[in-house]
C-alpha positions in Angstrom: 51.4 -40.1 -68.4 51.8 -42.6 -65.4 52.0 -46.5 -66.4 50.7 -47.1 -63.1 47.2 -47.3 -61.7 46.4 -44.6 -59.2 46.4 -47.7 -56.5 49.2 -49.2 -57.8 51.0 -46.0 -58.0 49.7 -45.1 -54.0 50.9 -48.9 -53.0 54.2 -48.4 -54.2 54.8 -44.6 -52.6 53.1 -45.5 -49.4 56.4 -48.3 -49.3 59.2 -45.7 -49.6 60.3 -45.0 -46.1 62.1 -42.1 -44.3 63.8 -44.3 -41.8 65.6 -47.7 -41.7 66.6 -47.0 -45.3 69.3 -49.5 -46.8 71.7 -46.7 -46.9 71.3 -45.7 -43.6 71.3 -49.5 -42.5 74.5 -49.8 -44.3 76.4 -46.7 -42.4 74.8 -47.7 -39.2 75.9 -50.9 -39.3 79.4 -50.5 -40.3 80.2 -47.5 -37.1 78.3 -49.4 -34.5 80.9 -52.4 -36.0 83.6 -49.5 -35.4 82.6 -49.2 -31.6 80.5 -45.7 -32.4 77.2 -45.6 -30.2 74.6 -43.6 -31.0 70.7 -42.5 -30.6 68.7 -42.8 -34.0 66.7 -40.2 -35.5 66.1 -38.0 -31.7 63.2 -36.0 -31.4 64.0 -32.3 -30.3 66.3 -32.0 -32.0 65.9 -29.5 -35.9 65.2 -31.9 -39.1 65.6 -35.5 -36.4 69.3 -36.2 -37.6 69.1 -39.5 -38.4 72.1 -40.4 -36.3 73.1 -37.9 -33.1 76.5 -38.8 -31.0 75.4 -36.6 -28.0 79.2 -37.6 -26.6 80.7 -35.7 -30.1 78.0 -33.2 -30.2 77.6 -34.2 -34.1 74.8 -35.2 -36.0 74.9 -37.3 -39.6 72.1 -37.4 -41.8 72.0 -40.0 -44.8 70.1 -38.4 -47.5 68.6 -40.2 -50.6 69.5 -38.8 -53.7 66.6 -38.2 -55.3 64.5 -37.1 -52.3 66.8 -34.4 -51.2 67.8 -33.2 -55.1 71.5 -34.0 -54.8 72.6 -32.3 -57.6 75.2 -33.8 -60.5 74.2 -37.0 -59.0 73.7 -40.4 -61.6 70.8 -41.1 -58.5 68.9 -37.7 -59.5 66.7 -36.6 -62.5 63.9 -34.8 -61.9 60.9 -37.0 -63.1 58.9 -36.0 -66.2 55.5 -36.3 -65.4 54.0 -34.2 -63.1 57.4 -31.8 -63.0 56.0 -29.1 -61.6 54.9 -31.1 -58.4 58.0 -33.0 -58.0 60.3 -29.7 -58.4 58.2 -27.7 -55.6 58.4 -31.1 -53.2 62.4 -31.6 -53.9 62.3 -27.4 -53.2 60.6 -28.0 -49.7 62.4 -30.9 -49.1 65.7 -28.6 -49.7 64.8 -25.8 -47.5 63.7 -27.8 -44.9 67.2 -29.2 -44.7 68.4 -25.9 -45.0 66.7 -24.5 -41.8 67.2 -28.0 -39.7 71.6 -27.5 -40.5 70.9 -23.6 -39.4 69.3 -24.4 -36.5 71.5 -27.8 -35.6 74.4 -25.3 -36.3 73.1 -22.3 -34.1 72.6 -25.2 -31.2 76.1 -25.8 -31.4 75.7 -29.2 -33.5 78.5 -30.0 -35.8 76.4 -31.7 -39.4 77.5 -34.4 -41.4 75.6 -35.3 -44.4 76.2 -39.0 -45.8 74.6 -38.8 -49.6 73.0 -41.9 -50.6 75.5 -42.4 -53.8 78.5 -42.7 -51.4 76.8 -46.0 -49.8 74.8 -47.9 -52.5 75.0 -48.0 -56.4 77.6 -47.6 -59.1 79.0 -44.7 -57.6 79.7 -45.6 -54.1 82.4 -44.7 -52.2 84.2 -48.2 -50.7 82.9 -48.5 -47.0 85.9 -48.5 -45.3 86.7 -45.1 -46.7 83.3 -43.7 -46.1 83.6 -45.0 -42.2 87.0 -43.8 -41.5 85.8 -40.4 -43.0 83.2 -40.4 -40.9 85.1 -41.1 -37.8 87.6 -38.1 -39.0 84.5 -36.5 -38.3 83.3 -37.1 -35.2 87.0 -37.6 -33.4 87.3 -33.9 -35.0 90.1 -34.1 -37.5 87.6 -33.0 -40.6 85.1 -30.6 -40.9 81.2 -31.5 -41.6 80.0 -31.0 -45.0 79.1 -34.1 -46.6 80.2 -37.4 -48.4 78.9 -38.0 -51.9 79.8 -40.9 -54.3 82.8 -41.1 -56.8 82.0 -39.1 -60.3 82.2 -41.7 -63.1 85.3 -42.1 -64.9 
């Protein structure tokens, strides 16, 4: 059963956001520090990557853990109440992702995704290392898969 008030429980989803998250404030930040330009979250493009360098032809996208069901992640555990809901959303949300990297991929887009764990909490990666492996990235030394935070010890 939810502690919270239908209203309350509405006033506090209605304040989660899908853009200008504090991870993604944190990466953008830190490469636009490094001299990186970019456009933020471009329409046209499959699943608006949150951050396209048309010059690199690469996309990132900074996923939250528990939105996007990063799984073995501390920042993930599928909520008790109302499972069944939750498990079909985080499903969606997972395909959807899915067909946005098939499609960036078939457009010739190379995909980066930055997990949420890598950039905030007790698991996160130090900046620096997350940055430079993002530059790897873009400059075309490492392949696109994704960044997630360190496993604890």
């Amino acid at each position: 059963m939810d502690v919270l008030s239908p209203q309350q429980r509405h006033f506090n989803m209605s304040r989660i956001r899908s853009k200008d998250t504090k991870p993604e404030l944190v990466l953008r930040r830190a490469l636009h520090a490094r001299g990186l330009r970019f456009r933020l979250h471009k329409e046209g493009l499959p699943g608006r990557p949150d951050l396209v360098f048309r010059k690199f032809r690469a996309v990132l996208f900074v996923n939250g853990c528990f939105w996007h069901g990063h799984a073995n992640c501390k920042r993930f555990s599928p909520p008790v109440s109302s499972a069944l809901y939750w498990a079909a959303k985080i499903e969606r949300n997972q395909l959807r992702d899915g067909a946005a990297r098939l499609e960036l991929g078939e457009l010739g887009w190379r995909i980066l995704t930055v997990w949420e764990c890598a950039l905030i909490g007790t698991q996160r990666q130090p900046l620096e290392s997350v940055i430079d492996a993002c530059v790897d990235f873009l400059s075309g030394n490492a392949d696109g898969c994704e960044l997630r935070g360190v496993p604890p010890p």
